[in-house]
N, CA, C and O atoms as a MOPAC input file, in Angstrom:
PM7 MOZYME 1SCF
protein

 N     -7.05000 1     9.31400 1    -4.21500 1
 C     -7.01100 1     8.55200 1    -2.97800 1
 C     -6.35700 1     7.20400 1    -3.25400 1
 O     -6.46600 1     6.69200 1    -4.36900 1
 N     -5.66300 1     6.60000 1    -2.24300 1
 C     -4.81600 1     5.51200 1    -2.59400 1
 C     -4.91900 1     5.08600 1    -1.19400 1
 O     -4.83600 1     5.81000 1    -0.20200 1
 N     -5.18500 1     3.33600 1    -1.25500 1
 C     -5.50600 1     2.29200 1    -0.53500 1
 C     -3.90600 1     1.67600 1    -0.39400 1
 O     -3.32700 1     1.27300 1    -1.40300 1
 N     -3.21900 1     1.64200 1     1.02400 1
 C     -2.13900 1     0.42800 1     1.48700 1
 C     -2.84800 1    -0.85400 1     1.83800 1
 O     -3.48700 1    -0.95200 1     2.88600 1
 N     -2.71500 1    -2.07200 1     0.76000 1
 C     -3.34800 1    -3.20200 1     1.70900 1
 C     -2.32800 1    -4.70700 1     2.26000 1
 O     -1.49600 1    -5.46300 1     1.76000 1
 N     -2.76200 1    -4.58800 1     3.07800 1
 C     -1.76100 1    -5.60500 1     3.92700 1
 C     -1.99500 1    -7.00500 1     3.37300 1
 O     -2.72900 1    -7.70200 1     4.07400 1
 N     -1.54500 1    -7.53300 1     2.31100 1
 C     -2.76800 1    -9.01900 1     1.55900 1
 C     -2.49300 1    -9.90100 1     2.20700 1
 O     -2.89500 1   -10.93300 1     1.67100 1
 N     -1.62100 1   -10.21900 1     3.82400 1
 C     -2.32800 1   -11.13500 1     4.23300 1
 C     -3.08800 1   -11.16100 1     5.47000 1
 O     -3.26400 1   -12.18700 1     6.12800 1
 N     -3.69700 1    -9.59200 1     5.88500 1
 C     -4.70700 1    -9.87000 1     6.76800 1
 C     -5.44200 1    -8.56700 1     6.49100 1
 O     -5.60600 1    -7.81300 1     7.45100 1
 N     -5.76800 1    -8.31500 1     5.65000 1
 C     -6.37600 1    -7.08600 1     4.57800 1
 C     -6.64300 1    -5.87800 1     5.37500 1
 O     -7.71000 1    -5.26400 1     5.34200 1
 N     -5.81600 1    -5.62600 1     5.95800 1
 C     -5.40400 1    -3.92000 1     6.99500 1
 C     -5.00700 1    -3.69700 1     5.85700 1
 O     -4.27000 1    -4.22000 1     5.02200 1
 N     -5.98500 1    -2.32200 1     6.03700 1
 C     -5.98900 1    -1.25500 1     4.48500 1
 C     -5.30600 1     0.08800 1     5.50700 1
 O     -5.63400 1     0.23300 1     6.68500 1
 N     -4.43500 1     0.88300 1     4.87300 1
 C     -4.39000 1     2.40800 1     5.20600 1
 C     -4.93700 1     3.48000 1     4.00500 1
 O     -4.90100 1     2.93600 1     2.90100 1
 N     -5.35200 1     4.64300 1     3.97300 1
 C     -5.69600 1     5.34000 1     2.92600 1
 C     -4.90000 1     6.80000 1     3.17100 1
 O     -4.77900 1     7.44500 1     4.21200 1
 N     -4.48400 1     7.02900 1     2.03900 1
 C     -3.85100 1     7.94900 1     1.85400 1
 C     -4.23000 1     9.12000 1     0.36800 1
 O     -4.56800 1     8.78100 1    -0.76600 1
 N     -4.03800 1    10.39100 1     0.86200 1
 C     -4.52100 1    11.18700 1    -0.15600 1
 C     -3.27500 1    11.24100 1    -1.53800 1
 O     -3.46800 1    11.53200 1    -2.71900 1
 N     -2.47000 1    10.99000 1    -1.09800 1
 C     -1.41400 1    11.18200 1    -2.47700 1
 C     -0.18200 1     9.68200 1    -2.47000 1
 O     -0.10000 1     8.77800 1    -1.64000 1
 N      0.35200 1     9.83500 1    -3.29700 1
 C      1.65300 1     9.08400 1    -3.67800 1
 C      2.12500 1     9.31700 1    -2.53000 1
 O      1.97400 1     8.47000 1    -1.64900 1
 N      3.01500 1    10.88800 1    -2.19400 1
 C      3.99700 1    11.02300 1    -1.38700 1
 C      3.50600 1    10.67800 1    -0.20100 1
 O      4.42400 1    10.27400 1     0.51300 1
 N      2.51000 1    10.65400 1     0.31500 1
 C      2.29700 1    10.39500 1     1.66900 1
 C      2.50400 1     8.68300 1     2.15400 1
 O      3.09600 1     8.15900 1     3.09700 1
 N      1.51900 1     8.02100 1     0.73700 1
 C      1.41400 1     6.67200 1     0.87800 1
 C      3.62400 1     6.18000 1     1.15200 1
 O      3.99200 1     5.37500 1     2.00700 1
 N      4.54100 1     6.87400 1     0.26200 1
 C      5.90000 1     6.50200 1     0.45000 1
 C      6.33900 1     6.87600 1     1.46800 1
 O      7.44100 1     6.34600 1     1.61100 1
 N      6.04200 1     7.66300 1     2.49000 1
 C      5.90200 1     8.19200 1     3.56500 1
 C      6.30800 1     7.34600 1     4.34900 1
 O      7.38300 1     7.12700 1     4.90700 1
 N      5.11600 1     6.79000 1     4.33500 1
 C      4.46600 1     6.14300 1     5.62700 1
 C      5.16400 1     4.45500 1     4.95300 1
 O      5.67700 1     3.74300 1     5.81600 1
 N      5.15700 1     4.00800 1     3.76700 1
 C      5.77400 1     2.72900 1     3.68000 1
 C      7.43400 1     2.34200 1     3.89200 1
 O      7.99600 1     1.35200 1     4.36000 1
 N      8.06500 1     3.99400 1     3.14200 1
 C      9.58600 1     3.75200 1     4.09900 1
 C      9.73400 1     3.61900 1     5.75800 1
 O     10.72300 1     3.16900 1     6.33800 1
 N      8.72500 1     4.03200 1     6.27100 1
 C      8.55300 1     4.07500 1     8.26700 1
 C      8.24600 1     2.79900 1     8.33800 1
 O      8.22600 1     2.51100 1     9.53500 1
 N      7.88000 1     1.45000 1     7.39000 1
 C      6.98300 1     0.51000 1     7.96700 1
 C      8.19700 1    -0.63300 1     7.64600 1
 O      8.63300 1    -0.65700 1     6.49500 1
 N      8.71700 1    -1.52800 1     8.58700 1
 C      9.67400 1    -2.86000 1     8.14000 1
 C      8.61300 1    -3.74800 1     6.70100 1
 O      7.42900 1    -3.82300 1     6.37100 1
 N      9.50900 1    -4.09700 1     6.38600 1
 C      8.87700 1    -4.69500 1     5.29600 1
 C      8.71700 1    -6.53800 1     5.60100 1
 O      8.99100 1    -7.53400 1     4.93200 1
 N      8.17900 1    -6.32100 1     6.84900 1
 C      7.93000 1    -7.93400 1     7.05900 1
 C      6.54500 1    -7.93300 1     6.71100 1
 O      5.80200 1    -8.36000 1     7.59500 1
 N      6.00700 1    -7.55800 1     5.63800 1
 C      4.23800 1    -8.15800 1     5.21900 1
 C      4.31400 1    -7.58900 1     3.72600 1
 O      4.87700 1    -6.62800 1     3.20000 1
 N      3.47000 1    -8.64400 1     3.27900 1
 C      3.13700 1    -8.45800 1     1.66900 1
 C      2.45100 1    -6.95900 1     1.65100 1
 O      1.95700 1    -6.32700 1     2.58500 1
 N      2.57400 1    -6.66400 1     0.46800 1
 C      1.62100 1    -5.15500 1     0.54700 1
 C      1.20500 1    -4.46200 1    -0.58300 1
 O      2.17800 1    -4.27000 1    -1.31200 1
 N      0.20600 1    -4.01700 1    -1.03100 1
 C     -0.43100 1    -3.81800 1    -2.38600 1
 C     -0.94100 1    -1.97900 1    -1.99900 1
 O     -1.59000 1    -1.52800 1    -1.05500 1
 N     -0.21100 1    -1.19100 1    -3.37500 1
 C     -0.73100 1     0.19300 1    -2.72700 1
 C     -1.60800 1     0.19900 1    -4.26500 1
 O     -1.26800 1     0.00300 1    -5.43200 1
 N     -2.99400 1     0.55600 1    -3.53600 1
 C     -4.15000 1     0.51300 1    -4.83500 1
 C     -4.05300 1     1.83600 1    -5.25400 1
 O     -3.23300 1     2.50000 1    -4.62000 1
 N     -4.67900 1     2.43200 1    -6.17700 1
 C     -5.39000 1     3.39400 1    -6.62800 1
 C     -6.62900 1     3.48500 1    -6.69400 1
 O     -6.97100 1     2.95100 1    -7.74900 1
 N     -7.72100 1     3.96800 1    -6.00500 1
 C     -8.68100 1     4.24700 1    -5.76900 1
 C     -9.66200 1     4.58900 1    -6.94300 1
 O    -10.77200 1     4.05600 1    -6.91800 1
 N     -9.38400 1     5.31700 1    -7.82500 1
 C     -9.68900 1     6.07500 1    -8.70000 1
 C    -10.10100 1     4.62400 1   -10.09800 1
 O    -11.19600 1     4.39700 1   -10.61300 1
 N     -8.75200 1     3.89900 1   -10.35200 1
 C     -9.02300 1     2.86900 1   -11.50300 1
 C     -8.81000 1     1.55300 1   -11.06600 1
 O     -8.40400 1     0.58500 1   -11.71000 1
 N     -9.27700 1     1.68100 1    -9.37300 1
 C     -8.95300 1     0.12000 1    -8.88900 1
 C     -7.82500 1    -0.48300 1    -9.27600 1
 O     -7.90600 1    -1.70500 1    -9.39300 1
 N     -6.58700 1     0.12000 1    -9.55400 1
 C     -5.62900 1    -0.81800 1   -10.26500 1
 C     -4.39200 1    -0.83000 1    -9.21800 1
 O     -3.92100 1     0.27700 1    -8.95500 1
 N     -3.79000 1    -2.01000 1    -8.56500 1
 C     -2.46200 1    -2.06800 1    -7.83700 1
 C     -1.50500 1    -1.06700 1    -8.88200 1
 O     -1.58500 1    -1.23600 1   -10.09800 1
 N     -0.63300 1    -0.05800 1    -8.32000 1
 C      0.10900 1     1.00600 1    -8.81000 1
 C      1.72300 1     0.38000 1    -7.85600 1
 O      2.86700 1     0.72100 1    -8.15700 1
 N      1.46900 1    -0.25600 1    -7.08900 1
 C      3.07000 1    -0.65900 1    -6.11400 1
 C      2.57400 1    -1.85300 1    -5.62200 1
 O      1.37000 1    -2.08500 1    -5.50600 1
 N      3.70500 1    -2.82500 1    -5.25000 1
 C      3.11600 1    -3.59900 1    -4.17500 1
 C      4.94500 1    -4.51600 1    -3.74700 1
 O      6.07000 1    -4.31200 1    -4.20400 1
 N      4.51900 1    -5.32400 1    -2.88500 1
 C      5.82100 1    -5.84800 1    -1.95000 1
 C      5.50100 1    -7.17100 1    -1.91100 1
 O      4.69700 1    -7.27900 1    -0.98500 1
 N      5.72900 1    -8.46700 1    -2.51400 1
 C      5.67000 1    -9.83300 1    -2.14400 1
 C      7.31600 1   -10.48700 1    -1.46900 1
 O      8.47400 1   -10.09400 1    -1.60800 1
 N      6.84800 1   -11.35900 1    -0.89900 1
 C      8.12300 1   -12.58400 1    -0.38100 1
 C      7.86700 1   -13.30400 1    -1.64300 1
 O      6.76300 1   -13.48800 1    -2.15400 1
 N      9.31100 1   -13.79100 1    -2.20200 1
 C      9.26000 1   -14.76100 1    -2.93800 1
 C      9.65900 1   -16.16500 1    -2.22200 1
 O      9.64300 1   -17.21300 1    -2.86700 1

């Protein structure tokens, strides 16, 4: 299971696999920071900042 979180207004999506979570993040503009967790070892596996 894998957590999308929005880090700056912590809208989470959950998703059962990788492919779905890339899915759904190529469909989304990339105007928001975004952290895709792993559920399993709590560990950020992707994520999207503004520099």
């Amino acid at each position: 299971m894998l957590t999308l979180k929005d880090v700056n207004t912590n809208k989470t999506w959950k998703f059962e696999n990788k492919t779905d979570a890339s899915d759904f993040i190529s469909t989304m503009s990339f105007g928001f920071e975004w952290q895709l967790i792993d559920n399993n070892t709590n560990e950020v596996i992707a994520c999207h900042y503004f520099e």
